[in-house]
N, C-alpha and C positions, 0 to 999 in steps of 0.2 A: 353607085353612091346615092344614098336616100337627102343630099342636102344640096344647096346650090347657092346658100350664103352664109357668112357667119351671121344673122341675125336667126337666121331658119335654128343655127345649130345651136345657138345660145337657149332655145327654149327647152331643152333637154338637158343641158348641164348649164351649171353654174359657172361663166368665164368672165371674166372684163372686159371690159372694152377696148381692150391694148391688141387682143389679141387678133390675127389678121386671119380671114378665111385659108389664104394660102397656108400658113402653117401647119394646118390641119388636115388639109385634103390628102397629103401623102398615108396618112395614118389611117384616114377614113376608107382611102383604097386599099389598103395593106389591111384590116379588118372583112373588107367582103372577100378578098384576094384568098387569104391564110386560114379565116376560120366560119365565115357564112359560106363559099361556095362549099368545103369537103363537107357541112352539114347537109347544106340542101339541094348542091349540084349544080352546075354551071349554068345550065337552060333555064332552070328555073328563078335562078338569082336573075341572070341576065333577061329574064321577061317581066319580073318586078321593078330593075332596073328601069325597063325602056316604058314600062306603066308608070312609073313617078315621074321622068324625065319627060313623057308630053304632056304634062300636066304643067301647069304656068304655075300652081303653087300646091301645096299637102291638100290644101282644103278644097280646090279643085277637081281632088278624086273623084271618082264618082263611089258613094258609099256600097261596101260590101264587102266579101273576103280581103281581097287584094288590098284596100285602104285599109284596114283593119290590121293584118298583117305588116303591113308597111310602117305603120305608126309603130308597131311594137320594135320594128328593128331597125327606127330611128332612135330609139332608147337605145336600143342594144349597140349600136354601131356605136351612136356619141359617146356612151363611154369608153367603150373601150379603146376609142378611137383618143380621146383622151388620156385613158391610161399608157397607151402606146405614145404619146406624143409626152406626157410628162418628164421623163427621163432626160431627153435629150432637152426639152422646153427650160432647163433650168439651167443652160450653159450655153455659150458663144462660142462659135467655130468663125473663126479668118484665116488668114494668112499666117500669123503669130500662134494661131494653135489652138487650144482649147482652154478656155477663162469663163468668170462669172461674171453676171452682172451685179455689182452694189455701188450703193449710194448712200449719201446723208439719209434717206426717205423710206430706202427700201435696200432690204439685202433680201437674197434667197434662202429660202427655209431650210430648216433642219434634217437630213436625209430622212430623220424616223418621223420628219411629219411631210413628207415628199412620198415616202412609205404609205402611211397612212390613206392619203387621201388617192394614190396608185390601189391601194386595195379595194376602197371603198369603191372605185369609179370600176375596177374586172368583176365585182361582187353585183353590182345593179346590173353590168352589161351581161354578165353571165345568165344572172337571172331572168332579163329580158328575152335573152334566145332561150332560154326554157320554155319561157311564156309564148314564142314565136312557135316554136317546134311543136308543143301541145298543141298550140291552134290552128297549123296544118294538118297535123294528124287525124284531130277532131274535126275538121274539113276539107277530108281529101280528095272528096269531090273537086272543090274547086281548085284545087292545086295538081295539076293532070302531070305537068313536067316533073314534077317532084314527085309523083308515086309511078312516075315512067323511069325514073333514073337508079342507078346502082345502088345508090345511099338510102333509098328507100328499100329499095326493096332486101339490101343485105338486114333490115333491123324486119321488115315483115316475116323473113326467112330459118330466124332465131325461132329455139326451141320459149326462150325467153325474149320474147317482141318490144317490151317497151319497158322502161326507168319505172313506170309505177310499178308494174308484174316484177321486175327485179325488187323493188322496194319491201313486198310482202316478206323477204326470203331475208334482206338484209339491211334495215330499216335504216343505216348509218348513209345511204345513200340518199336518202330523202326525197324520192323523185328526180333529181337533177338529171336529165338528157343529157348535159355536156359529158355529166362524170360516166353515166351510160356508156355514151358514144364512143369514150376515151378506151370503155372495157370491150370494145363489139369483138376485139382481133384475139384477145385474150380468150374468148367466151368461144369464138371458133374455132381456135386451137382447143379448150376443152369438149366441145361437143363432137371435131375431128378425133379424137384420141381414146377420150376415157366413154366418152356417152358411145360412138360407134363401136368402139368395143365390148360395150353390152350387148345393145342393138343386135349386130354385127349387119355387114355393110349394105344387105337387098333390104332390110327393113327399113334399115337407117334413110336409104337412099328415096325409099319411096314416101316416107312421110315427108321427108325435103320437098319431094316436090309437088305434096299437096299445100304445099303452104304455099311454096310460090306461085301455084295455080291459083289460089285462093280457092279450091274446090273442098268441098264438107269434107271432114274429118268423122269417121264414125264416131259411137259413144265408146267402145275399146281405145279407142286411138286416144282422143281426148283424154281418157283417164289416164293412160301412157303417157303422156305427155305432160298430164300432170305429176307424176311421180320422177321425171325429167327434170324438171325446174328446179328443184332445192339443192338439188344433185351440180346442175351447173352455176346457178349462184354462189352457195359455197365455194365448189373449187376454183372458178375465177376471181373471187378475190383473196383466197390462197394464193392464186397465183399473181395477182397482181401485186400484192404485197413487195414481191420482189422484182416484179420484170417492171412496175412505175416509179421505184425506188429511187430510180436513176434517170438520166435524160440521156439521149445519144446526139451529139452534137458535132460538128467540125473537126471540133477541139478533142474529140474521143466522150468516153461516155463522165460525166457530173454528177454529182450527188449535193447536198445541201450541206453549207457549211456556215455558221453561229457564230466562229471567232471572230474577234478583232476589237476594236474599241466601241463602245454603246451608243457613240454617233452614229457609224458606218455598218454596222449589223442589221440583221433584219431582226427582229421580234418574235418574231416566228422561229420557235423550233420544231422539226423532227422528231416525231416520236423516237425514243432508243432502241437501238437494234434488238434488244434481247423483247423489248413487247412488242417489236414488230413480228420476231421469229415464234415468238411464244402464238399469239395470233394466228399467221399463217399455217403451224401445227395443227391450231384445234381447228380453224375451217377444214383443211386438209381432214384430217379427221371425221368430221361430220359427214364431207362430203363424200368419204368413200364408204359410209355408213348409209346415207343416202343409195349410194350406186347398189348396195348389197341390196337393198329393198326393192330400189327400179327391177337387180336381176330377178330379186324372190317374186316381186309379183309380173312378172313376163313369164314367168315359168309358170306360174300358176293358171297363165289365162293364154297360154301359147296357143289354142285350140284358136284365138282369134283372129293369131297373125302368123299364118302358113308362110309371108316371106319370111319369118325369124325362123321356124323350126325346116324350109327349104333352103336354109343359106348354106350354102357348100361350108362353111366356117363352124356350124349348129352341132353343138356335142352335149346328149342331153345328162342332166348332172345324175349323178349317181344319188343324190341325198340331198335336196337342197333345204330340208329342216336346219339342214348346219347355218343356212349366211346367219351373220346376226346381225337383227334387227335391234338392236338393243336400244339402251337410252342414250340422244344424244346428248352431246358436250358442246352446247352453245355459248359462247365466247363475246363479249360485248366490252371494248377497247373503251 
């Protein structure tokens, strides 16, 4: 946890003076706990961690990455740490149950503006781990535990490595890392399935592990690889369209639900299922329109990659003037 008072944590969000450090330290630990360690990995949290904590105050750091970083995900923490904390922050648990507080002076706001300022406070803190993420990335030098750990290197190991490179292909992502992040499982199950089975699996295998070696990539390979990417952007969020649709929960799997009275609804709706489906169609689409050209041009320049025309699996096409490369059907929600 990047705080150790609530005056430290008031410089970052906007809170009262009612409000006691203890309320908020649960939420601030459930924040690096849930959603900064599976970013950046346990070691590495936990040595940013123990870098702010012998410091006697933020400004104490000694300047450099690590201060630098830290400040960004003292933003990032305090809000969300605040959005986390809002929910329950607006109601009383005792003995008797669960009640509100009001008064002559003060009563509790209005859920849609309990809403509101819960969205405002995930939208800054989201943002801020964006800003965090980039600036490790961009200095991975000094972050050694974190380009040592799984979470790093599952995003170096992509045929599509980072949220910008994603962004060129599907611009509705805007850069965001979290939304990235959220796609990485989705992206593997497509590059397992539909990209290796272009590839097919000795070629597949061996450009995997030029990337996690980080060893050069020819100019053949590169150009492969660029003809990879549009290929797997599209279909992941084809596919995500419906596999994020939903939450898997406890309680089985949730979806988003709008009814009720304009107190207690959220504001927010869901796109309709027919423009979500309509959507997921034309990605789909594109994307195997994409795969037809990755095959056309692999066949064309197979003379470069002996493991594709060696792979026990390699059946050379009878005619491949036929894929069509035609024009795509790009789709913009």
């Amino acid at each position: 946890m990047f705080f150790k008072d609530i005056e430290d944590f008031r410089k970052y969000v906007g809170v009262n003076a009612g409000m006691e450090f203890d309320q908020i330290v649960p939420h601030l630990n459930e924040v690096d706990r849930t959603i900064i360690k599976p970013l950046i990995g346990a070691d590495q949290l936990d040595d940013l961690n123990e870098h702010f904590q012998d410091a006697t105050t933020f400004d104490d750091l000694e300047d450099g990455s690590y201060k630098s970083v830290i400040n960004i995900l003292r933003t990032a923490t305090a809000n969300l740490g605040l959005a986390k904390w809002l929910p329950i922050g607006q109601v009383m648990i005792d003995g008797s149950g669960v009640g509100i507080s009001s008064s002559a002076n003060r009563k509790t706001a209005f859920h849609w503006q309990i809403k509101q300022v819960e969205e405002a406070s995930y939208t800054a803190g989201y943002d801020a781990l964006d800003e965090a993420l980039r600036f490790m990335v961009n200095n991975i030098g000094d972050f050694g535990l974190y380009q040592a750990s799984d979470e790093y290197r599952e995003r170096v190991t992509m045929f599509v490595p980072s949220a910008k490179e994603f962004t060129k292909y599907f611009r509705q992502l805007n850069n965001s890392m979290i939304n990235f992040t959220k796609l990485l499982s989705i992206m593997r199950k497509v590059e397992d399935t539909d990209i290796k089975s272009v590839l097919l699996d000795d070629l597949f295998d061996e450009l995997k592990e030029k990337l996690e070696e980080g060893t050069g990539l020819s100019a053949p390979e590169t150009a492969l690889i660029e003809k990879i990417k549009p290929a797997v952007v599209n279909l992941t969020i084809s596919r995500s369209i419906n596999e994020l649709a939903a939450r898997l929960t406890p309680q089985g799997y949730l979806v988003f639900d709008n009814t009720g009275s304009t107190d207690t609804i959220d504001k927010f709706k869901n796109a309709g299922i027919e423009d979500l489906r309509r959507m997921s169609n034309h990605l789909k689409k594109d994307g195997d329109v994409y795969l037809g050209i990755l095959k056309s041009w692999l066949e064309t320049n197979k003379a470069e990659f002996p493991a594709y025309t060696n792979d026990a699996g390699y059946e050379a096409p009878e005619d491949i003037s036929n894929v069509n490369n035609g024009d795509l059907n790009f789709f913009v929600g």
